[in-house]
VOBA-1610 file (N, C-alpha, C; in pm, whole numbers, padded with zeros to 5 digits, always signed):
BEGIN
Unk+00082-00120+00000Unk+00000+00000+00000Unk+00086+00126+00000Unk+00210+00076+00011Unk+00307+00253-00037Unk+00383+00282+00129Unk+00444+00408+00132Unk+00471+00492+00253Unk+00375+00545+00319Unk+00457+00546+00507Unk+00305+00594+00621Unk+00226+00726+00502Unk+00158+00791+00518Unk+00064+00890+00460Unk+00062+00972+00576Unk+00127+01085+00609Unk+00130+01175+00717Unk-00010+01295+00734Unk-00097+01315+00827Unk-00233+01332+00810Unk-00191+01516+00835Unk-00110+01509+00985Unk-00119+01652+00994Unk+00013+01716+01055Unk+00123+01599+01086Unk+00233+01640+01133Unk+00346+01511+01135Unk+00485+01521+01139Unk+00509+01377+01119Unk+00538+01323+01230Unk+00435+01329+01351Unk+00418+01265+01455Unk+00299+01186+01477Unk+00233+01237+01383Unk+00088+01181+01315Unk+00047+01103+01198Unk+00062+00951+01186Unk+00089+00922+01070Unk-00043+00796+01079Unk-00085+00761+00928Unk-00124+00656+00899Unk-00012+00538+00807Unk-00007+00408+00855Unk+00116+00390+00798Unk+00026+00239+00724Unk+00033+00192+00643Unk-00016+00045+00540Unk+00102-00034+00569Unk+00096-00194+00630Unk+00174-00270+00690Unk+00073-00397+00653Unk+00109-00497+00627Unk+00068-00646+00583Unk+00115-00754+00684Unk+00007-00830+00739Unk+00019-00903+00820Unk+00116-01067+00765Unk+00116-01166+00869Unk+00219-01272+00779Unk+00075-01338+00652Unk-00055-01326+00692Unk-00110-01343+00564Unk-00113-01318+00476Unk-00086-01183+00429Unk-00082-01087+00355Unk-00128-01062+00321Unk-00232-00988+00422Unk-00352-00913+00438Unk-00348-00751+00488Unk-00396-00649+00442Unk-00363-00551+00449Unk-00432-00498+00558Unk-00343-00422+00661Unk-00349-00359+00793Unk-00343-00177+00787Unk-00361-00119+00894Unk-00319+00000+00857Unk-00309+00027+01005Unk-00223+00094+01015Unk-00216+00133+01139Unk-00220+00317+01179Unk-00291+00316+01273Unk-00332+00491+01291Unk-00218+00565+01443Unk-00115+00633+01422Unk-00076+00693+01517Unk-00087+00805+01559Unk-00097+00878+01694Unk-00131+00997+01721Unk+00034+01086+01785Unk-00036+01207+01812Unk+00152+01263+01875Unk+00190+01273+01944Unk+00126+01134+02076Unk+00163+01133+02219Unk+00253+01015+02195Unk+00243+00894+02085Unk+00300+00792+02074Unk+00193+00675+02087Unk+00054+00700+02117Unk-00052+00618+02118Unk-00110+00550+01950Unk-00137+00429+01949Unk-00173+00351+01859Unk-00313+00262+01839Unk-00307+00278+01712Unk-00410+00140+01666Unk-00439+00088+01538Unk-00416-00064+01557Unk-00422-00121+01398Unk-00558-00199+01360Unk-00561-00161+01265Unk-00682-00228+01165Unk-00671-00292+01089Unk-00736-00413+01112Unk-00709-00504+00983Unk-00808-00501+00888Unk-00784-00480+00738Unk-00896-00511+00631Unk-01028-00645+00661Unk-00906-00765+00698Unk-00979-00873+00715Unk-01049-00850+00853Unk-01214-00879+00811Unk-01331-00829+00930Unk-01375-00688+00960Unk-01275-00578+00909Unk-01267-00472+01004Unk-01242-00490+01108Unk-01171-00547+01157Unk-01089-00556+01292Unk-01005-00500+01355Unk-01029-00414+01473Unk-00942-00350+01537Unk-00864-00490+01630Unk-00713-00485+01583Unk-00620-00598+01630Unk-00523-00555+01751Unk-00494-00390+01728Unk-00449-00382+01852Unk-00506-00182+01902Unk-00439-00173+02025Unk-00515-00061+02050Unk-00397-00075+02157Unk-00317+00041+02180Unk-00197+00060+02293Unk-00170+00211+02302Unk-00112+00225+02421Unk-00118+00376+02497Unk+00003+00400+02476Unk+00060+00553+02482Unk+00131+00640+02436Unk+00268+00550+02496Unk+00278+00485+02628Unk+00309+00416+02659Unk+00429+00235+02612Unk+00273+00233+02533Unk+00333+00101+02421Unk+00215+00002+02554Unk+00147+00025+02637Unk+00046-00090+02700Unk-00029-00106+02581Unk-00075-00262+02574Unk-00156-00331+02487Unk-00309-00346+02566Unk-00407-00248+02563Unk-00511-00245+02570Unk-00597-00345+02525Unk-00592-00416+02454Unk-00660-00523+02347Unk-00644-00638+02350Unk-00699-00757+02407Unk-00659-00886+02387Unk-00698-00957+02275Unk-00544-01058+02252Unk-00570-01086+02087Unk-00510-01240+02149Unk-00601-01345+02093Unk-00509-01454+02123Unk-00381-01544+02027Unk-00268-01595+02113Unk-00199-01664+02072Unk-00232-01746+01978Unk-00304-01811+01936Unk-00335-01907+01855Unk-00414-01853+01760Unk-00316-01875+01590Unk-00410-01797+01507Unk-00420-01899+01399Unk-00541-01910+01345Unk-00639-01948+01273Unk-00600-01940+01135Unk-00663-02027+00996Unk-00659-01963+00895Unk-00711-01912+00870Unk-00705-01762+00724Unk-00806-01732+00682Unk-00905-01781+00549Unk-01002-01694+00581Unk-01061-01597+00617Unk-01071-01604+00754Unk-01136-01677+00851Unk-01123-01613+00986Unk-01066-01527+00980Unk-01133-01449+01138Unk-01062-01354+01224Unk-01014-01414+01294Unk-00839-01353+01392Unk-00851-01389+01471Unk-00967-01391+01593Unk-00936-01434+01675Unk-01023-01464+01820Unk-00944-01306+01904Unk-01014-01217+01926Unk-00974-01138+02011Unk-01006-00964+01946Unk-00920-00861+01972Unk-00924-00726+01903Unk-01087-00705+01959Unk-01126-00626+01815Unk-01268-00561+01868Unk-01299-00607+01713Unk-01408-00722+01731Unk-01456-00818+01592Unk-01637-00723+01529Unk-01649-00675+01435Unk-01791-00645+01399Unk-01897-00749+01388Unk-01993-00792+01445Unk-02048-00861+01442Unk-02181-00789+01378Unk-02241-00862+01269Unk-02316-00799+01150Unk-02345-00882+01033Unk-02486-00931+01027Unk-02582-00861+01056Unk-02673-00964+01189Unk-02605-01018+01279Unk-02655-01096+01365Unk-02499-01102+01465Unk-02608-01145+01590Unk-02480-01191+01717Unk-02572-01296+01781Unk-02558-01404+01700Unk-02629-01542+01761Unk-02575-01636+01623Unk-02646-01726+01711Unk-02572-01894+01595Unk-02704-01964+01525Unk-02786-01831+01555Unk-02927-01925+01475Unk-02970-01882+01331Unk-03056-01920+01301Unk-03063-01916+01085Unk-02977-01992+01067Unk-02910-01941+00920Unk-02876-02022+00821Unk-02728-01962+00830Unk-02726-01835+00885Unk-02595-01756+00879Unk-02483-01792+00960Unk-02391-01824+00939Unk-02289-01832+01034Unk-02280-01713+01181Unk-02228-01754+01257Unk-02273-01738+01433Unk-02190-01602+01412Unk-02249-01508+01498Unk-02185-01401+01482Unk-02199-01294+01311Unk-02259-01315+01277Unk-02267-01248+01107Unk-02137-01285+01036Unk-02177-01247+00914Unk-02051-01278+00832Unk-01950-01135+00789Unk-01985-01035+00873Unk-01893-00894+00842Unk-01735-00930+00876Unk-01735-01000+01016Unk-01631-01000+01054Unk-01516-01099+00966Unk-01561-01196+00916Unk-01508-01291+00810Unk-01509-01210+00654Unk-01541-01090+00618Unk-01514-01082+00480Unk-01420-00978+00537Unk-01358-00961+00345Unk-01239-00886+00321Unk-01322-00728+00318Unk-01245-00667+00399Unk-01329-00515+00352Unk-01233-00441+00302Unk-01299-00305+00191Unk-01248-00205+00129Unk-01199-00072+00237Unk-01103+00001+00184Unk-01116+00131+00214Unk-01234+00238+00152Unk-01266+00304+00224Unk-01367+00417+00182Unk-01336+00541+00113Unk-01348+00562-00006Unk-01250+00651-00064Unk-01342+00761-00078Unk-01452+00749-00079Unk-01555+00890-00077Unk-01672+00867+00063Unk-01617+00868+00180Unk-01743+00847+00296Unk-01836+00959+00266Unk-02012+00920+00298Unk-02031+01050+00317Unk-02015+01133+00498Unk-02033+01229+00470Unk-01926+01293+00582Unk-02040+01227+00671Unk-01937+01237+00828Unk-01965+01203+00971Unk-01999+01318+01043Unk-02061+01372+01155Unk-02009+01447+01281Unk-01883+01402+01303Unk-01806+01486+01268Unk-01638+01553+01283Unk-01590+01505+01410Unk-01569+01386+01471Unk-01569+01330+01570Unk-01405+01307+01585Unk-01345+01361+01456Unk-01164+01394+01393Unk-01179+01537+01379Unk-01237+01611+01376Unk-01222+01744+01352Unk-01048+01815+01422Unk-01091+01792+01556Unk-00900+01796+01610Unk-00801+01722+01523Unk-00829+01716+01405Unk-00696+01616+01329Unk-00640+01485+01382Unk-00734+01430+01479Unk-00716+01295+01517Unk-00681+01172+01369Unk-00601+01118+01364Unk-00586+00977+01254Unk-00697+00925+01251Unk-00783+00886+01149Unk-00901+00774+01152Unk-00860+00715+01018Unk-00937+00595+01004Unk-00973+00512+00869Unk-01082+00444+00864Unk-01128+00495+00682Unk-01292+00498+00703Unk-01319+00327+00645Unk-01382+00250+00630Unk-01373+00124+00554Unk-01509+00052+00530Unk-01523-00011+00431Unk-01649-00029+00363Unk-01687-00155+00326Unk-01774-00219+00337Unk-01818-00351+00282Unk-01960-00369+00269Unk-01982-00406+00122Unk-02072-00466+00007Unk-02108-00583+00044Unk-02223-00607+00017Unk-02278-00736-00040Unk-02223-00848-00138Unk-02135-00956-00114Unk-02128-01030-00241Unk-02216-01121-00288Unk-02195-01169-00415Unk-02300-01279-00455Unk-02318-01399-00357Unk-02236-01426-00281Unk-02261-01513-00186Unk-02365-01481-00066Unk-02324-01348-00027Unk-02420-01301+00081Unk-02543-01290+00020Unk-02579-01227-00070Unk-02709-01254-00123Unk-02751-01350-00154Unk-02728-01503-00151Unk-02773-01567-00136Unk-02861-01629-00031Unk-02720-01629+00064Unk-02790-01619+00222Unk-02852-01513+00281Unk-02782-01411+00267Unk-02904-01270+00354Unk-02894-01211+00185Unk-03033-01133+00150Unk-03073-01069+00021Unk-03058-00929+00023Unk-03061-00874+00165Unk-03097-00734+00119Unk-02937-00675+00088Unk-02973-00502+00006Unk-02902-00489-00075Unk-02856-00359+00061Unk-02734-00387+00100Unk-02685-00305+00227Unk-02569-00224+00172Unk-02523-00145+00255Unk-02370-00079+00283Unk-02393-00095+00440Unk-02216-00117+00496Unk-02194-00092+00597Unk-02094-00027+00620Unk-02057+00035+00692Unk-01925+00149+00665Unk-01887+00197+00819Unk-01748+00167+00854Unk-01705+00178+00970Unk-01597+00268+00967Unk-01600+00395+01032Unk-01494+00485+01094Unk-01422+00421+01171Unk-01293+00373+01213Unk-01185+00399+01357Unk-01074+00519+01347Unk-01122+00588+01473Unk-01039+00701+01497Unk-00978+00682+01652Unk-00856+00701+01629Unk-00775+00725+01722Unk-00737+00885+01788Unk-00790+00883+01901Unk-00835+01050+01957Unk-00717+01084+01974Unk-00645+01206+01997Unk-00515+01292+02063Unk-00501+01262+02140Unk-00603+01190+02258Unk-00587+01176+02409Unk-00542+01023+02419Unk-00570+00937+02323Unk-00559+00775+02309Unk-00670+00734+02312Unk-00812+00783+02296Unk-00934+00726+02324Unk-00947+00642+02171Unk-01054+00539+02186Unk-01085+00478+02077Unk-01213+00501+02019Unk-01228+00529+01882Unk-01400+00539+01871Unk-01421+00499+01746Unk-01518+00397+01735Unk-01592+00305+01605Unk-01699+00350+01625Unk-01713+00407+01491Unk-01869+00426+01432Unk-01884+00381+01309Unk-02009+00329+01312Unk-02043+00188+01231Unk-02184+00259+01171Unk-02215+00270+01022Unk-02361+00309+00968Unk-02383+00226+00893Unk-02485+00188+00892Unk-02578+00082+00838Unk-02657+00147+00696Unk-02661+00128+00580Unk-02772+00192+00505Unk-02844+00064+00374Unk-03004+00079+00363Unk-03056+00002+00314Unk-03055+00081+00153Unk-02998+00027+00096Unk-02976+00125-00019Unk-03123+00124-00149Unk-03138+00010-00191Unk-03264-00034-00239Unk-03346-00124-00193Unk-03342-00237-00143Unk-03363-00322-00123Unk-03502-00325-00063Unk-03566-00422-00021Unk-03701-00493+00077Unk-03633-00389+00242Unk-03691-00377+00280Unk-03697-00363+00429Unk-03624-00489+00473Unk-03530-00474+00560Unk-03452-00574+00653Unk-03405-00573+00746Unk-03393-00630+00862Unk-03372-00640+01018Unk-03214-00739+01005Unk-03196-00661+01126Unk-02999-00680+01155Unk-03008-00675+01320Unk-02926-00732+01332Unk-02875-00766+01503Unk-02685-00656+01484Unk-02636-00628+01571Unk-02524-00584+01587Unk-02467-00551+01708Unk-02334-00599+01704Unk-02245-00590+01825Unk-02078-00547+01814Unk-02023-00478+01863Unk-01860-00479+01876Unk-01839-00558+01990Unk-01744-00657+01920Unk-01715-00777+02017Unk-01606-00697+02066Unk-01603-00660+02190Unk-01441-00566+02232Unk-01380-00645+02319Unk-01285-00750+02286Unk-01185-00843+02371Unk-01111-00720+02463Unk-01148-00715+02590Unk-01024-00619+02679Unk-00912-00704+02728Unk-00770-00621+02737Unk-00646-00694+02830Unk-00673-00640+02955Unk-00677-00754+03063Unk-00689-00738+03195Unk-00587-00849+03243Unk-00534-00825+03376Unk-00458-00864+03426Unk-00458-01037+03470Unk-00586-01026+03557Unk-00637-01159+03556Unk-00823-01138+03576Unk-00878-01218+03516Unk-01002-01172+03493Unk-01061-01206+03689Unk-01010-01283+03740Unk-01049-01292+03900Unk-01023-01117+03952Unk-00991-01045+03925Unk-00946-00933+03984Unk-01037-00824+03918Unk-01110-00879+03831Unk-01210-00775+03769Unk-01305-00717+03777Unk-01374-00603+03835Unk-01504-00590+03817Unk-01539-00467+03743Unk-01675-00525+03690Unk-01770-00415+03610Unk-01853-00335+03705Unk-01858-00187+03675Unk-01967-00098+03750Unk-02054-00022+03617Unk-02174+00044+03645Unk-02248+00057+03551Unk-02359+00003+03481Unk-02385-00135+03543Unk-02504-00213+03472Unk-02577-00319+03603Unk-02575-00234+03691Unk-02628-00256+03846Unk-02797-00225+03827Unk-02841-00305+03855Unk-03007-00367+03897Unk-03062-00351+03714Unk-02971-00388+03634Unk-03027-00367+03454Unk-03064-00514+03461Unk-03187-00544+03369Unk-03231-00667+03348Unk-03148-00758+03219Unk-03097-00856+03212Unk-03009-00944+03096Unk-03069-01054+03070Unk-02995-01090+02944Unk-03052-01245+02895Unk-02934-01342+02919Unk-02929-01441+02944Unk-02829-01486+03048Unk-02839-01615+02951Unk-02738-01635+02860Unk-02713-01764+02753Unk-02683-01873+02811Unk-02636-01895+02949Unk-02631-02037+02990Unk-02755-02059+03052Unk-02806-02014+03041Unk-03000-02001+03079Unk-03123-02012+03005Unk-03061-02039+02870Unk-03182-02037+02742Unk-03208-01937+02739Unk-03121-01802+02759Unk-03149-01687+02705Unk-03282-01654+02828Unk-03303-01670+02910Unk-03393-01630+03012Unk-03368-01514+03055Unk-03425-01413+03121Unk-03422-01280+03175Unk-03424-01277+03287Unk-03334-01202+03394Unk-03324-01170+03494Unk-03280-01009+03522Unk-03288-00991+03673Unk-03201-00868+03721Unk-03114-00844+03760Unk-02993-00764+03739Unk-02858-00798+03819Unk-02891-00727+03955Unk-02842-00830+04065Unk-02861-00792+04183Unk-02716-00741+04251Unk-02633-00765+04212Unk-02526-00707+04262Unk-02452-00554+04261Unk-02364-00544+04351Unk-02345-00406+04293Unk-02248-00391+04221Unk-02197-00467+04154Unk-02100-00471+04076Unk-02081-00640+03969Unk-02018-00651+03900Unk-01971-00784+03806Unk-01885-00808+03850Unk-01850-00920+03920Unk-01737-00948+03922Unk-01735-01117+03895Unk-01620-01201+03832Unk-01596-01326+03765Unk-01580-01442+03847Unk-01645-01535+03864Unk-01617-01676+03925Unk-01596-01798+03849Unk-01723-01764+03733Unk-01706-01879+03658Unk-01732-01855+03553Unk-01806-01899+03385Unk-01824-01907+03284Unk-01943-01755+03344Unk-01918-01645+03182Unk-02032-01540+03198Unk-02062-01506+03023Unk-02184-01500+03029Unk-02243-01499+02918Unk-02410-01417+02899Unk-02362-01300+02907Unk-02525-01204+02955Unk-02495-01097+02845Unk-02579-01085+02820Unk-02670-00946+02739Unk-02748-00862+02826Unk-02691-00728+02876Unk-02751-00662+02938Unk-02861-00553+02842Unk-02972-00530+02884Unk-03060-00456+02830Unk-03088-00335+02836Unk-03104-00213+02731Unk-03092-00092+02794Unk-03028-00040+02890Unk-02900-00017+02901Unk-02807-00034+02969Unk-02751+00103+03018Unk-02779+00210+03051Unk-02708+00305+03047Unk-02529+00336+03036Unk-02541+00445+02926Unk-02360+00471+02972Unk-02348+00560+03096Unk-02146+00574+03121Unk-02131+00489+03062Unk-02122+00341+03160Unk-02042+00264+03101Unk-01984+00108+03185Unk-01855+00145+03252Unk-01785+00094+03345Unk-01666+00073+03357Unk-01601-00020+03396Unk-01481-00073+03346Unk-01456-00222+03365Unk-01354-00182+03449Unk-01287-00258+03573Unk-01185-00171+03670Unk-01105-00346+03685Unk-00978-00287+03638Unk-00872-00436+03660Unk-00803-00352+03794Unk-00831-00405+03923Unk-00757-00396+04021Unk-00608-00368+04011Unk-00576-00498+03950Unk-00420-00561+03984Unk-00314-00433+03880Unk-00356-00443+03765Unk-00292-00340+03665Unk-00361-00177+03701Unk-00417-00146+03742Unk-00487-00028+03815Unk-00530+00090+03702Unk-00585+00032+03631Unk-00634+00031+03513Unk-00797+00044+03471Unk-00880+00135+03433Unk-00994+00123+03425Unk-01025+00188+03259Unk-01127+00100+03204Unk-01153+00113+03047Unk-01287+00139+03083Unk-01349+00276+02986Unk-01459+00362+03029Unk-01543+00351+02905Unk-01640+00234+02909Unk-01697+00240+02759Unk-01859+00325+02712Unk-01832+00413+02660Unk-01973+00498+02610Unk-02045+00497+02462Unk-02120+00474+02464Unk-02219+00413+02346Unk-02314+00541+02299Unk-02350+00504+02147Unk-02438+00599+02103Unk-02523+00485+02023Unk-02674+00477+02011Unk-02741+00383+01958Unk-02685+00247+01961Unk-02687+00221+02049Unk-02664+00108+02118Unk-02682+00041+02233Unk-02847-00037+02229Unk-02884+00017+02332Unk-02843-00139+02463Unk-02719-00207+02450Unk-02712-00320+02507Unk-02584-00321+02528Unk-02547-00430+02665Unk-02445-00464+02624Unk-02362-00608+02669Unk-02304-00661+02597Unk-02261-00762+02578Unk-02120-00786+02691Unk-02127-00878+02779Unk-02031-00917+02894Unk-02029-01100+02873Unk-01875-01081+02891Unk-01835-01275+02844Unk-01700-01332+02889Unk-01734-01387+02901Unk-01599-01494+02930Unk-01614-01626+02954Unk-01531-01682+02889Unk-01569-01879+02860Unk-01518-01931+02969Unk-01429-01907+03053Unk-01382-01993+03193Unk-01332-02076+03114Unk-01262-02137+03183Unk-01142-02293+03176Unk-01229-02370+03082Unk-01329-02439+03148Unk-01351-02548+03028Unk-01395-02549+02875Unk-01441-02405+02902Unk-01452-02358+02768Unk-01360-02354+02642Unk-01289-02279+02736Unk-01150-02185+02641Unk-01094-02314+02653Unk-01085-02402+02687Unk-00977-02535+02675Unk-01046-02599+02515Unk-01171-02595+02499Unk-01210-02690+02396Unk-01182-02572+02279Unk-01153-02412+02284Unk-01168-02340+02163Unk-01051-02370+02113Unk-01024-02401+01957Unk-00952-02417+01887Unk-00837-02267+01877Unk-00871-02172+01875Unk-00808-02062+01865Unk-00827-01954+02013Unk-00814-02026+02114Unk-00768-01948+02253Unk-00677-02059+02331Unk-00504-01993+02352Unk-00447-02066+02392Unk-00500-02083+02545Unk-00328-02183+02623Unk-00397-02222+02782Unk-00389-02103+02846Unk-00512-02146+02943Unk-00484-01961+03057Unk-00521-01875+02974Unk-00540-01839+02881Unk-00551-01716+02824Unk-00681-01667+02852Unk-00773-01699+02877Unk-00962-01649+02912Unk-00879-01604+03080Unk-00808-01559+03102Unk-00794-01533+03213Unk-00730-01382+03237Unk-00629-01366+03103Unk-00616-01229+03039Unk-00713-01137+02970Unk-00856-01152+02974Unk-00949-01111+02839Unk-01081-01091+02927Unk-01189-01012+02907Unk-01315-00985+02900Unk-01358-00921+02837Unk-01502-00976+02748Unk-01536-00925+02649Unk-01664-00772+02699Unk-01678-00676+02674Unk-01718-00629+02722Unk-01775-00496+02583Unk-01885-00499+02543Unk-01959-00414+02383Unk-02087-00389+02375Unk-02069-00280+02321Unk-02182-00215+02322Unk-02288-00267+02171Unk-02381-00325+02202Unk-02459-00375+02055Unk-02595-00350+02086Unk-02684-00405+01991Unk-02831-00407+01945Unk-02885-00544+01928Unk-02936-00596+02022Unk-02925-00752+02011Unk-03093-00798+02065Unk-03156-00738+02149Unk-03291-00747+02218Unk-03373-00709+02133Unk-03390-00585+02070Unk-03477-00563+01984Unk-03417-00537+01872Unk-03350-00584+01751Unk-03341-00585+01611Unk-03346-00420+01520Unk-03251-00410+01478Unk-03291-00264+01394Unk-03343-00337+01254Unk-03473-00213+01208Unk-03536-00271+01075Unk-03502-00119+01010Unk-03479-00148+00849Unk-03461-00039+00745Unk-03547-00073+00692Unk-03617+00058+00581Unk-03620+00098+00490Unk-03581+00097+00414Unk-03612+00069+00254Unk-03542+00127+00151Unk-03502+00307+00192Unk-03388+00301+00176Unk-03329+00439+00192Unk-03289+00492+00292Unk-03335+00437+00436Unk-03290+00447+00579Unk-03154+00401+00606Unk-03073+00447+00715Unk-02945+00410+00762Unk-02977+00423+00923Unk-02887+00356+00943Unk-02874+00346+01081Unk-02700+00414+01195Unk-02705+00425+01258Unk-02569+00511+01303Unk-02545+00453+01479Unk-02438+00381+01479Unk-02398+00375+01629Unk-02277+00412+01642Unk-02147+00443+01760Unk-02087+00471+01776Unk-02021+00424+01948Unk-01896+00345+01947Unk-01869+00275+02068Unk-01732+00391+02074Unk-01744+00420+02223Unk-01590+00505+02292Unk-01531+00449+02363Unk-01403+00447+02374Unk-01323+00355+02473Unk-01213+00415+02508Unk-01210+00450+02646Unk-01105+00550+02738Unk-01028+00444+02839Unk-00909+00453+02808Unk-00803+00398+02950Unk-00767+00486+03032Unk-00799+00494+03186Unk-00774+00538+03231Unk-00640+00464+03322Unk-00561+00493+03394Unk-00434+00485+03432Unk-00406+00459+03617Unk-00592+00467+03619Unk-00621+00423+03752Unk-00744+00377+03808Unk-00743+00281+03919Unk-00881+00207+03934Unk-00990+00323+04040Unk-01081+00322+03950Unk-01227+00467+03991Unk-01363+00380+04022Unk-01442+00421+04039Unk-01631+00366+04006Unk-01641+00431+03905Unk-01764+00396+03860Unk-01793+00465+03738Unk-01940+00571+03801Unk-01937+00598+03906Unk-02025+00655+03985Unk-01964+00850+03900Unk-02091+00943+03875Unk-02004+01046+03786Unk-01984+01032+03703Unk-01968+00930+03620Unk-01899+00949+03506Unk-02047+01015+03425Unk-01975+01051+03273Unk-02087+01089+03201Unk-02073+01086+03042Unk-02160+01060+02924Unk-02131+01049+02821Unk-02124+01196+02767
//
């Protein structure tokens, strides 16, 4: 793809780098020394690290062929986040090759400060229309803020097509120290669908998340923002959502992650999945309608509540 492409200073660069697949990446830097790479394959944010050089992002050891994604980063899940129909589990966004966006139409300036972003795009192929018909665009911004914040915004548009309904999620793998040391604040007395439960509904009664064993919930209407607080690394990731009205909390525990083909040993012990999606009630288009969400993600450098915070 050529030399970095310098956006606004040469401390500020977008640079094109190819993975050992040789698959095209891009990576976005800002002028504190903060980072983040994107991979074509999925739209996948693969890594995300602080001015620092900390790896914010868990990505696992064990990698897969492609097309897969790896297992880890922050995966688009689109136009479903379930294993039912005909479609492969999770949608098939994250498994195709996506384009760069060479004419977006414009965003709220969410780069206006000359922050690095890259815009990226994916079509319908003859294959997908086979299995899902309608005639879509999906088109994902990642911008990397001045401060190190992260922000994906993802628009949906039904371009001609029938009216059609979509499920969506950012699968956001976090690095945490050890997931026993973890807790979530922010989604205290919210009602979830709880997948080792047949998807049954309950209330969280606690005042906080914290990990014992296998977790697998969809929280509902969820207010921002969340905050995930790793004790041990003293470390807190501050996630704020725009149309998005759920959110997605996981981790496979030992016996799980032992049978996944692509999560090495111990490793579900470094990782919680933690994203903001649309999964309870379904977005439906129009011919001609789009849809617009947007996930934020702040490291902070020390363990807080998320009591105060605000989007």
């Amino acid at each position: 793809m050529g030399n970095p492409v310098v956006v606004s200073d040469s401390k500020m660069a977008i640079e094109w780098v190819k993975d050992s697949k040789g698959i095209d990446q891009v990576v976005l830097r800002n002028p504190e020394g903060a980072s983040a790479k994107v991979s074509l394959q999925g739209g996948q944010v693969i890594s995300w690290r602080s001015a620092r050089g900390d790896e914010h992002l868990f990505t696992s050891s064990k990698v897969v062929k492609a097309p897969k994604e790896n297992r880890g980063g922050i995966a688009i899940c689109f136009p479903q986040f379930s294993n039912c129909g005909s479609l492969e589990q999770q949608g098939f966004a994250r498994n195709k090759l996506w384009i760069v966006d060479e004419a977006p139409p414009p965003l709220p300036a969410k780069s206006s400060d000359g922050s690095p972003f890259i815009d990226l795009l994916l079509k319908p192929s003859e294959e997908d229309l086979k299995s899902w018909h309608p005639s879509y665009e999906l088109r994902l911004r990642v911008c990397l803020g001045l401060n190190g914040n992260l922000t994906l915004t993802s628009r949906v548009w039904n371009i001609n097509g029938k009216p059609f309904s979509f499920s969506f999620a950012y699968h956001s793998y976090l690095a945490v120290s050890d997931i026993s040391e973890v807790r979530i604040e922010g989604l205290e007395t919210m009602d979830y669908l709880d997948s080792l439960c047949n998807k049954e509904r309950f209330t969280e009664q606690g005042n906080a998340i914290t990990f014992e064993a296998e977790f697998d919930r969809v929280y509902l209407g969820s207010p921002n923002p969340v905050a995930v607080i790793d004790h041990e690394r003293r470390r807190t990731y501050v996630i704020r959502r725009e149309g998005l009205s759920d959110v997605v909390v996981w981790n496979p525990w030992d016996k799980k992650a032992k049978a996944m083909p692509d999560m090495g040993y111990d490793e579900y012990r470094r990782m919680v999945c933690v994203g903001g999606a649309v999964v309870a009630n379904p977005i439906t288009l129009k011919p001609g309608q789009q849809w617009k969400s947007c996930l934020e993600i702040t490291a902070a450098a020390s363990s807080f509540c998320s009591e105060g915070l605000s989007f």
